[in-house]
N, C-alpha and C positions, 0 to 999 in steps of 0.2 A: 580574656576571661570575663572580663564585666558587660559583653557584648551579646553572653549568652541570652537565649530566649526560649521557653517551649515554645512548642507548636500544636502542646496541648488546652494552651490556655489557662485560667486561674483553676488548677486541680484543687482546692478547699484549702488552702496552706494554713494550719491551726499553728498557735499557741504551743499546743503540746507537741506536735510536730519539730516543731523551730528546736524547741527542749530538745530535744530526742537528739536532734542536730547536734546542739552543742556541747551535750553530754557526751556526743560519740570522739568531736573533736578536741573536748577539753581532757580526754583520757590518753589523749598523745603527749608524751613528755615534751616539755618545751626546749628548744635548742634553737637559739640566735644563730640567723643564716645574712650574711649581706645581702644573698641574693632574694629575688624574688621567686617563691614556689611554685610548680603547677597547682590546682587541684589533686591532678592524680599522683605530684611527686611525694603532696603533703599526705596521701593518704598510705603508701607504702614505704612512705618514707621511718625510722626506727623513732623522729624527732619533729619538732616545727616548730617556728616562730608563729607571733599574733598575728603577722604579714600574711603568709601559708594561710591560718588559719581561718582567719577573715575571707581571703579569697575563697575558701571552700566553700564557707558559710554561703556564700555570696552567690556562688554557679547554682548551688543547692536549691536556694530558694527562687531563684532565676530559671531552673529548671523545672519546679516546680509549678510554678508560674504568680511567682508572688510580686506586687508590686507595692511602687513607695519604698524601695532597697537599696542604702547607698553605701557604699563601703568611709570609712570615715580614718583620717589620721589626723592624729590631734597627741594630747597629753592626757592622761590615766588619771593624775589629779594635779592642783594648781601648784605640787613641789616637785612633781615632776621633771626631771633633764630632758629624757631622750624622749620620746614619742612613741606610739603606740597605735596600734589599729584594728578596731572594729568594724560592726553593722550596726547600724540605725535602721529600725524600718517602723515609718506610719503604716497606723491602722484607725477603724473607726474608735478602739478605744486607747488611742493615743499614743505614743513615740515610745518606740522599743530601745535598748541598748541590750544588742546580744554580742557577748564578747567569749569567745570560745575557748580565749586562754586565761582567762583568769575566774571568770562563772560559771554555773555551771548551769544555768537557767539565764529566760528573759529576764530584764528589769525594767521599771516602766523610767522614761528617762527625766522624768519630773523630782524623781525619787533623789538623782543627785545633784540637782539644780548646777552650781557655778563649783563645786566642789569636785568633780570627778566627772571622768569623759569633758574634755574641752573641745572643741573640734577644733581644728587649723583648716583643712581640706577635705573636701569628699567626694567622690564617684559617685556616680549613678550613671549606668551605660556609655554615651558620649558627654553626658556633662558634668563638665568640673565645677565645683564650687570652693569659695575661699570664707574662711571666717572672718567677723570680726567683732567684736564683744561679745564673744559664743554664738555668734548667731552664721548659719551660712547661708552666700549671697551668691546668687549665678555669675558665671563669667563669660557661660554664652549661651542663656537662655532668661527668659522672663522668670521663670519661679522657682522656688525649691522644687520637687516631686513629693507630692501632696498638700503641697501649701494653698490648694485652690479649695479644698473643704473647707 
């Protein structure tokens, strides 16, 4: 799924768009699954974890043709146990946290600095990244995806 791409190219992927997005997936009742979801099991499915949901988010904006998109699993906040998974996406005006299970909008990710959204890991297409002091660090590429603005 993180491998998806238009073939349309960047179709204008707005702000209120992304919204719309996550509105539409934060109105699925949540239900913790071990496994990992499709897009399309999360979207007929009667339930979804932040897993599901993030992957939706994820094909969605990948479909659209948005870039700077990494899927992210990390910690919700610093009391956190289990982990949790989101989107991050760069833009010109700065680092999104779109989280479709528990938001119900963008938030700009400055907003929660060391307190919430930790990252551990993150996707973007083929590459992995690892955290460390919240910061993520490639594991098999030179830079994050948009870290060259």
């Amino acid at each position: 799924m993180l491998l998806t791409k238009s073939d349309a190219g960047n179709q204008g992927v707005s702000l209120a768009l992304v919204n719309h997005w996550i509105e539409d997936l934060r109105a699925i009742p949540y239900g913790f699954s071990t496994e990992w979801k499709t897009p399309e099991e999360v979207e007929f499915a009667p339930e979804a974890d932040c897993k599901g949901k993030a992957v939706a988010l994820y094909q969605r904006m990948q479909l659209h043709g948005a870039e700077h998109v990494r899927l992210v699993i990390g910690k919700r906040t610093i009391l956190s146990r289990r982990t949790h998974a989101w989107i991050e996406w760069d833009t010109d005006r700065g680092t999104y946290v779109l989280d479709p299970t528990i938001n119900w909008t963008a938030y700009r990710a400055d907003r929660f600095r060391d307190r919430a959204y930790i990252p551990l890991y993150a996707y973007a297409g083929t590459h992995k990244y690892r955290a460390t002091s919240g910061t993520l660090y490639a594991r098999n590429s030179g830079s994050l995806p948009g870290s060259e603005k």
